[in-house]
N, C-alpha and C positions, 0 to 999 in steps of 0.2 A: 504493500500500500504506500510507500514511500514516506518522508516525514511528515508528520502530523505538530499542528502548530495548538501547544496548550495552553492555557490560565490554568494556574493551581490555586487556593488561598493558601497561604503561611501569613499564622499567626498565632495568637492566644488569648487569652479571656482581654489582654489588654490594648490590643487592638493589630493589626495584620490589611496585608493586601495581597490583588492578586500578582502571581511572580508568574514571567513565562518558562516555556520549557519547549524545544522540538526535539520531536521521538521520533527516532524511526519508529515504524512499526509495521506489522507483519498481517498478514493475509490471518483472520481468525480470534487475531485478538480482541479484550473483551480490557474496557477502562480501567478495573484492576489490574490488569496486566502492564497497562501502560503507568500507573503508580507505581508498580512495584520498578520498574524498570527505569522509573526517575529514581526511586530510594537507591536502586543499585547500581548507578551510572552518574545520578548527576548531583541528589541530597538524599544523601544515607540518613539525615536529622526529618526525613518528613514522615509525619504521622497520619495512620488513619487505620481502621480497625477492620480486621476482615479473618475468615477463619474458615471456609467449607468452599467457596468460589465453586460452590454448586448453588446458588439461591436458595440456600433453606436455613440458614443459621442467623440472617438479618442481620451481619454485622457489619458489613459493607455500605451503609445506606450512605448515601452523600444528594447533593446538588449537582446534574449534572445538565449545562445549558441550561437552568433555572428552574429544571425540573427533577422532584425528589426522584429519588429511581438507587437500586441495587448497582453499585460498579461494575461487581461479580456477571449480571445480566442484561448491562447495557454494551453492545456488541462495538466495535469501531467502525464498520463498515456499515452501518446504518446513516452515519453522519456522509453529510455531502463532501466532495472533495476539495481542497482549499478548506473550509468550513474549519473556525480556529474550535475548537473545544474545552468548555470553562467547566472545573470541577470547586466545588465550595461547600462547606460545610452545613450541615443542616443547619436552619436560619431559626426553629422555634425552640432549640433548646441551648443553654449555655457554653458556650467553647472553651476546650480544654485546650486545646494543640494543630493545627492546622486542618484536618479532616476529621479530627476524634472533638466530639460534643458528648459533656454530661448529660443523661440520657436519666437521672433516677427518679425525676419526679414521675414515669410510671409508675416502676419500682412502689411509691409510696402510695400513689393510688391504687394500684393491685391488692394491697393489702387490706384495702378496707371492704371490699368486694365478698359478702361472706359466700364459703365456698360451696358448694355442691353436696346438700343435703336431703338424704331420699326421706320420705314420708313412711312416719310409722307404720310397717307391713305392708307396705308397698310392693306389686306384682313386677319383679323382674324382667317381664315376659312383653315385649310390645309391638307392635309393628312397625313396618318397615320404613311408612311414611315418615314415625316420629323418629325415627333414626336417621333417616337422611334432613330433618332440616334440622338437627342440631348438627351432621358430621360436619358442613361447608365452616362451619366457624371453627374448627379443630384444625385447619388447615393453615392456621396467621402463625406466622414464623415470627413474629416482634420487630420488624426490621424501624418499626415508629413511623414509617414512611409518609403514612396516615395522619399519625398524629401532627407530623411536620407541615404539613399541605395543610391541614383543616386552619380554617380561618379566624374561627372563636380562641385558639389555643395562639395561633402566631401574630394575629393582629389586634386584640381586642384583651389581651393579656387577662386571660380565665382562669392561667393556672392557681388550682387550690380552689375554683369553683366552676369547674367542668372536668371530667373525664377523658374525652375525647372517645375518635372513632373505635380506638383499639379495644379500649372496656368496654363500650355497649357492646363491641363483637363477645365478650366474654361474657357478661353478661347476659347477652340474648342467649349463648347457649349454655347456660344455668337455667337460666326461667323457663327458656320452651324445652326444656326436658324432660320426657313426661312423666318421672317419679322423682322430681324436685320438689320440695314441699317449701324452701325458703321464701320469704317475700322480698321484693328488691325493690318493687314501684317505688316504696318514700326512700329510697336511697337516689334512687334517680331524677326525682322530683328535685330532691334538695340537695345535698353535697354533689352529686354528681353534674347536677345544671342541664339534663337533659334537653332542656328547654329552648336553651342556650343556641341549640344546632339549626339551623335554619334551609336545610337538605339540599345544598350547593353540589352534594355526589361528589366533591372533590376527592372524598375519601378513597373513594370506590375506583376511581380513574387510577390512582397511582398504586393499587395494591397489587404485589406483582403474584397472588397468587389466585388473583381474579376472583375476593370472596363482596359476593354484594352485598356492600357492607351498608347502603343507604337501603335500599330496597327492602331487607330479608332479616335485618336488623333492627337501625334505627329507626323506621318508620314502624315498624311492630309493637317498636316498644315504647314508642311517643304515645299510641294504640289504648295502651296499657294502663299512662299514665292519665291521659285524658278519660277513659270508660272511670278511671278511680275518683278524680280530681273533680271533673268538668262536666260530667252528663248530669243534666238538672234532674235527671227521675230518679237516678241514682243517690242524689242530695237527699230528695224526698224523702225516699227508701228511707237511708239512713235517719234521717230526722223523725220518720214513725215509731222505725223499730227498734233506734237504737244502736244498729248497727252499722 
């Protein structure tokens, strides 16, 4: 493919710009490739996290051309020719070191998510249907990709009162499981800011492991919280009985 003309960012929490770099590079390669081969030819000091360069350990996530994506599975030969290509650190979470961003405010929201509890004598035994729409959410590698791109998280600074796309995918597949007996609606309601989401599908666009995550998800469980919160018969209800 001849040389490829790049922007990398080098920096750190205290500020950084882009540095250029031309790579050769070769028939096949894939933007991690082209990292590792500035680390071992041009700056052995550049950082950025990567670990399976199969797509499934989500440790690779960066900015690449402005748009979040896996290094590991965004190919070179997809880009036009001449076309300079800018690699940058994820923008909504805070910067450690040139490609690598602290990532733990999931971390901290993961934990308050309680976890997957079946209902007193609960039948083991289900169909098939209900196993296929909880598997598609078993399939999110963590790469944050999601959480990076959504908009309430990167521009509207929610962290610590929204979750993002990646929880509700976890959470949707808690709730519609069908011997889950946990409640989640007023977690979602309240700390988690459900509300918050405004169904731009950004999420869903950048996940590279194609789970619909606005569709099959978020909207179910917005579903959820409105039949709780919002349907006036339901107030009613409650207000007779008590309940």
């Amino acid at each position: 493919m001849g040389k490829v003309h790049m922007k990398v960012y080098r920096g750190n929490s205290e500020g950084g710009e882009l540095k250029d770099y031309n790579v050769d590079v070769e028939e096949g390669m894939v933007v991690l490739d082209v990292i590792h081969k500035i680390q071992a030819t041009q700056s052995s000091d550049l950082a950025c996290r990567w670990n399976c360069k199969a797509g499934k350990c989500g440790s690779c996530s960066a900015e690449v051309n402005g748009k979040p994506r896996l290094m590991c599975m965004t190919r070179m030969n997809t880009f036009q020719e001449g076309e300079t290509v800018t690699v940058a650190p994820m923008k909504t979470f805070p910067l450690l070191k040139d490609l690598a961003t602290d990532v733990s405010y999931n971390y901290e929201v993961n934990k308050k998510i309680p976890p997957f509890t079946p209902k007193e004598g609960a039948d083991w035994h289900w169909e098939q249907e209900d196993v296929d729409r909880v598997q598609e959410f078993r399939k999110c590698i963590e790469c944050f990709l999601c959480q990076d791109t959504c908009h309430v998280l990167r521009d509207h600074d929610k962290m610590g009162k929204f979750a993002g796309p990646r929880f509700f995918v976890r959470i949707a597949s808690l709730e519609m499981h069908p011997i889950d007996g946990e409640d989640r609606v007023p977690l979602l309601k309240g700390e988690h800011g459900l509300g918050y989401c405004n169904i731009t599908k950004c999420c869903t666009e950048v996940c590279p492991e194609d789970i619909h995550i606005t569709d099959n998800a978020i909207i179910p469980l917005k579903e959820r919280v409105v039949d709780r919160y919002y349907d006036p018969l339901r107030i009613l209800w409650s207000k007779i009985t008590g309940k």
